[in-house]
C-alpha positions as CSV (number, residue, x, y, z in Angstrom):
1,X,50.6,119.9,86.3
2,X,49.3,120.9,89.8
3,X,51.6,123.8,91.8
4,X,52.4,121.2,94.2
5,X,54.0,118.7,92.0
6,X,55.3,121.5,89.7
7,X,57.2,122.4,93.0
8,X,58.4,119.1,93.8
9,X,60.0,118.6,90.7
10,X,61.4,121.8,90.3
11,X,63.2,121.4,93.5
12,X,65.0,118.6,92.2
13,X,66.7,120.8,89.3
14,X,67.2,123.6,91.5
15,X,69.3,121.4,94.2
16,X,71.2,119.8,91.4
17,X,72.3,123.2,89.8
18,X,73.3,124.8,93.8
19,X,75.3,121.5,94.3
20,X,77.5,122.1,91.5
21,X,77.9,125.7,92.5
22,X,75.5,127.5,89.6
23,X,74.1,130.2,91.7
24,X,76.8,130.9,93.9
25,X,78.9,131.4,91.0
26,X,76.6,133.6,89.6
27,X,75.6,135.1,92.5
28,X,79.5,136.5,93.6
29,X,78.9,139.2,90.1
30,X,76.2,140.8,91.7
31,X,78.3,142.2,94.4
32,X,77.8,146.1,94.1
33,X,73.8,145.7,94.1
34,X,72.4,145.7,97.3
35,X,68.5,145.5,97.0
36,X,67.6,142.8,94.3
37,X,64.3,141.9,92.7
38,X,64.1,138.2,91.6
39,X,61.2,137.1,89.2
40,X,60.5,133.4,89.3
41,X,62.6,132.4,92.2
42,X,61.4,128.5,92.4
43,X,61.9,126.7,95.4
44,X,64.7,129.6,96.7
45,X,67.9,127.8,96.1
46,X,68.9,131.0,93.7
47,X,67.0,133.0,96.6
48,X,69.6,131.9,98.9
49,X,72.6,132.1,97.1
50,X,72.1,135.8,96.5
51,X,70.8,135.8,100.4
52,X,74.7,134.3,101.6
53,X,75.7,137.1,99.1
54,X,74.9,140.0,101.4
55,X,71.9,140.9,99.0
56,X,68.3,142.2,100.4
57,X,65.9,140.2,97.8
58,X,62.4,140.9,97.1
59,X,61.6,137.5,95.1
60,X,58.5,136.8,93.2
61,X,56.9,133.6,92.0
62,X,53.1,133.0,90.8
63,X,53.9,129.1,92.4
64,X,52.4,129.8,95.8
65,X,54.1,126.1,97.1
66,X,57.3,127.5,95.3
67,X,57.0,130.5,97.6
68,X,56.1,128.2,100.4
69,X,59.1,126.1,99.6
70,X,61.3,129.3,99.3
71,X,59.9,130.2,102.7
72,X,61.2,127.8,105.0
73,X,64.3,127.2,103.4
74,X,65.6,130.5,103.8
75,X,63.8,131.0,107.5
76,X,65.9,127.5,108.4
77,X,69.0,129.1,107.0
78,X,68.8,131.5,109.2
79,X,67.7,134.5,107.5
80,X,64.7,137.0,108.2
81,X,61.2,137.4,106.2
82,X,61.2,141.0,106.1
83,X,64.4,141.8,107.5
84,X,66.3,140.1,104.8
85,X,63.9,139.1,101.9
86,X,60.5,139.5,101.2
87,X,58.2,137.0,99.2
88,X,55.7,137.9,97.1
89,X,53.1,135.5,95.6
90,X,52.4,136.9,91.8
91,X,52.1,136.8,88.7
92,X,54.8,139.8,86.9
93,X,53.0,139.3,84.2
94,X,50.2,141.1,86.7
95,X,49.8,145.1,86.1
96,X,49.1,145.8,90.1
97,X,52.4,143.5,90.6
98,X,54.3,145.6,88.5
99,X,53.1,148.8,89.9
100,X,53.8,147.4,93.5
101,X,57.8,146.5,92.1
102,X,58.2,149.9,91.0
103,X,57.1,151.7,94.2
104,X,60.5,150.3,95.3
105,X,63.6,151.2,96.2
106,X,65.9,148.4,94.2
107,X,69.4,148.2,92.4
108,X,68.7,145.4,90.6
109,X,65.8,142.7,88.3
110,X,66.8,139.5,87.9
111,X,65.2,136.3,86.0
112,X,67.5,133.2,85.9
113,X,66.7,130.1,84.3
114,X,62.8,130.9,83.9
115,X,60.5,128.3,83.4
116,X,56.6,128.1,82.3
117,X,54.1,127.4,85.4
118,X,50.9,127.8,84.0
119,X,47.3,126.8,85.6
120,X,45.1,125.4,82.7
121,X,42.5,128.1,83.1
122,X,45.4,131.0,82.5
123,X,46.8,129.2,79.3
124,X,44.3,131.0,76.6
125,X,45.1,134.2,78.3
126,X,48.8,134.2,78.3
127,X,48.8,132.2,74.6
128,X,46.1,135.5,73.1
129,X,48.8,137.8,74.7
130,X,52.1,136.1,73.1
131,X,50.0,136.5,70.0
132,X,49.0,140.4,70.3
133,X,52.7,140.5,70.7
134,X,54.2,139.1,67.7
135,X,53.8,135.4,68.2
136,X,52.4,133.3,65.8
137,X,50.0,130.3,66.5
138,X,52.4,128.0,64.8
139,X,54.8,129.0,66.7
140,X,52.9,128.7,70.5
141,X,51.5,125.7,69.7
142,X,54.9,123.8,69.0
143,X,57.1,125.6,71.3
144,X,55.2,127.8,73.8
145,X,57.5,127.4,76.8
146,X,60.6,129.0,75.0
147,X,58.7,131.8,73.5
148,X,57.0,132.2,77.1
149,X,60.4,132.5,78.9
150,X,61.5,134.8,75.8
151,X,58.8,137.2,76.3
152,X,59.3,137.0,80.2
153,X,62.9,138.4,79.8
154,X,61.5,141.2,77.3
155,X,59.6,142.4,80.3
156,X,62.1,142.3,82.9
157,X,64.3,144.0,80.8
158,X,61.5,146.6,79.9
159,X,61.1,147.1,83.6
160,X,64.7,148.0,84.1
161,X,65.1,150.4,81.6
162,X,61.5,152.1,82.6
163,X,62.9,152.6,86.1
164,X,66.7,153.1,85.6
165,X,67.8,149.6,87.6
166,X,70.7,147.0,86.3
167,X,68.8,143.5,85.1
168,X,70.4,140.2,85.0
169,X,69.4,137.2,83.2
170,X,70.3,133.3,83.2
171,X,69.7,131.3,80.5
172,X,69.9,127.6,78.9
173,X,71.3,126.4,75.8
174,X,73.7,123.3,74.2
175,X,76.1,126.2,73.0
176,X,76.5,129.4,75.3
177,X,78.2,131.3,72.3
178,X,74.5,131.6,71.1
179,X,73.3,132.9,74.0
180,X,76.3,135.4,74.8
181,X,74.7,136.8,71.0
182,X,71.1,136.9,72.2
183,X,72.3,138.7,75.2
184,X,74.4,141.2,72.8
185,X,71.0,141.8,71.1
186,X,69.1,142.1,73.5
187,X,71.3,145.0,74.8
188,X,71.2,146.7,71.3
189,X,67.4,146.1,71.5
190,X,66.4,147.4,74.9
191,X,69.3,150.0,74.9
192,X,71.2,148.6,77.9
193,X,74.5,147.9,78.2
194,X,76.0,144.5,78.8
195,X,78.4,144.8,81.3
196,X,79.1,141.0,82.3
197,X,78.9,137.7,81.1
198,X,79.7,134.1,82.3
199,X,78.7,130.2,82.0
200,X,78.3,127.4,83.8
201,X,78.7,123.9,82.0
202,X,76.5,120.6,83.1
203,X,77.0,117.1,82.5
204,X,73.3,118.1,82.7
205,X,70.8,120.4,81.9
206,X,67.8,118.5,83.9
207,X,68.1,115.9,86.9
208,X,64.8,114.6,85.7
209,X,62.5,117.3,87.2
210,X,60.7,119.4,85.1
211,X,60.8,119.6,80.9
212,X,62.8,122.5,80.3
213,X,62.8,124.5,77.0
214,X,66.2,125.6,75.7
215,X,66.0,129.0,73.8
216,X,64.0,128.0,70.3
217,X,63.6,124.3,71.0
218,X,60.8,122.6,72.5
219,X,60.9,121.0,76.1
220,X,62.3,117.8,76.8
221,X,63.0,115.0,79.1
222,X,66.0,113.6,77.5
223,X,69.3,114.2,79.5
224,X,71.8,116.9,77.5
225,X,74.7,118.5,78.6
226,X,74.7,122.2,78.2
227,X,75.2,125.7,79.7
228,X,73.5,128.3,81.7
229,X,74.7,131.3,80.8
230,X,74.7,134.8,82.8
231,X,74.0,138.1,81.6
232,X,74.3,141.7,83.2
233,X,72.8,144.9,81.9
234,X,73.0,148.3,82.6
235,X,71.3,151.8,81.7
């Protein structure tokens, strides 16, 4: 899928979950931490909710008509490209991207409801890494969205406990009890504490934008009710 369309159909997921109130829900726990890194931010409807917050964001996103999206939506909202948020078109799986984050001065790392944008000519590279990294084929090749996004929020939460800042993450599933437990291992794993949780249930999960992987099963189109579900660590 080209960035445009990947965009495009996105956006229709991301309106659906700010009409019912996802992000600003989500957004209101985040209170005490003014400067914010956001990886993946989409088309900026999270971006903006954390914006109407009182939060300085520095969002990321490899999509550059994501960022272009997030762009004007946040400039016709009123806000100001430097003055309130910066964007940054990357890849955080990108070592110079990484080094740039961590030059600055931030509270918080945030990755909510990540998805997998790919071009085809960076699929063998990401695929041979999720392998040096514990993957196996069998598993890439019949789910590699979920253990993408997986390994995504390893790396987020890497990055906050490298340089001492709070991380949150927002995730999907049919059952949020599941993921409240991921998000209790995680902690254990990473050697943050979890300091917050919530959920958000849809009627559903997709509007009919892009396939998105639940944790462990494979992407779909079919409509399913289910829950995002909010975590928040700290060193």
């Amino acid at each position: 899928m080209e960035s445009k369309e990947y965009a495009e159909r996105w956006e229709i997921d991301a309106k659906a979950y700010a009409k019912a109130g996802v992000y600003s829900q989500f957004a209101k726990k985040l209170g005490s931490f003014r400067n914010i890194i956001e990886i993946g931010c989409g088309t900026g409807e999270s971006t903006l909710a954390l914006l109407n917050e009182g939060h300085f964001v520095v969002a990321i996103d490899k999509n550059k008509d994501c960022v272009l999206m997030t762009r004007k939506k946040l400039l016709k909202n009123g806000f100001k490209e430097k003055e309130d948020f910066i964007l940054i078109t990357g890849d955080f799986f990108d070592r110079s991207v990484l080094n740039d984050l961590a030059k600055m001065k931030m509270d918080l790392i945030i990755c909510w409801n990540p998805s997998s944008f790919l071009h085809k000519d960076e699929f063998e590279n990401m695929f041979n890494l999720l392998k040096v990294n514990g993957y196996s084929e069998e598993l890439l090749y019949s789910n590699f969205s979920s253990s993408y996004c997986e390994f995504l929020q390893f790396l987020v939460l890497r990055f906050a406990k490298s340089y001492s800042l709070s991380a949150s993450l927002v995730d999907r599933t049919l059952i949020d009890s599941e993921i409240f437990k991921y998000f209790g291992e995680l902690s254990k794993s990473f050697e943050l504490k979890l300091i917050d949780t919530d959920s958000f249930f849809l009627e559903k999960l997709s509007s009919g934008g892009i396939q998105l992987s639940l944790k462990g099963k494979k992407p779909t189109n079919e409509t399913m009710k289910g829950y995002l579900v909010f975590g928040l660590f700290s060193n």
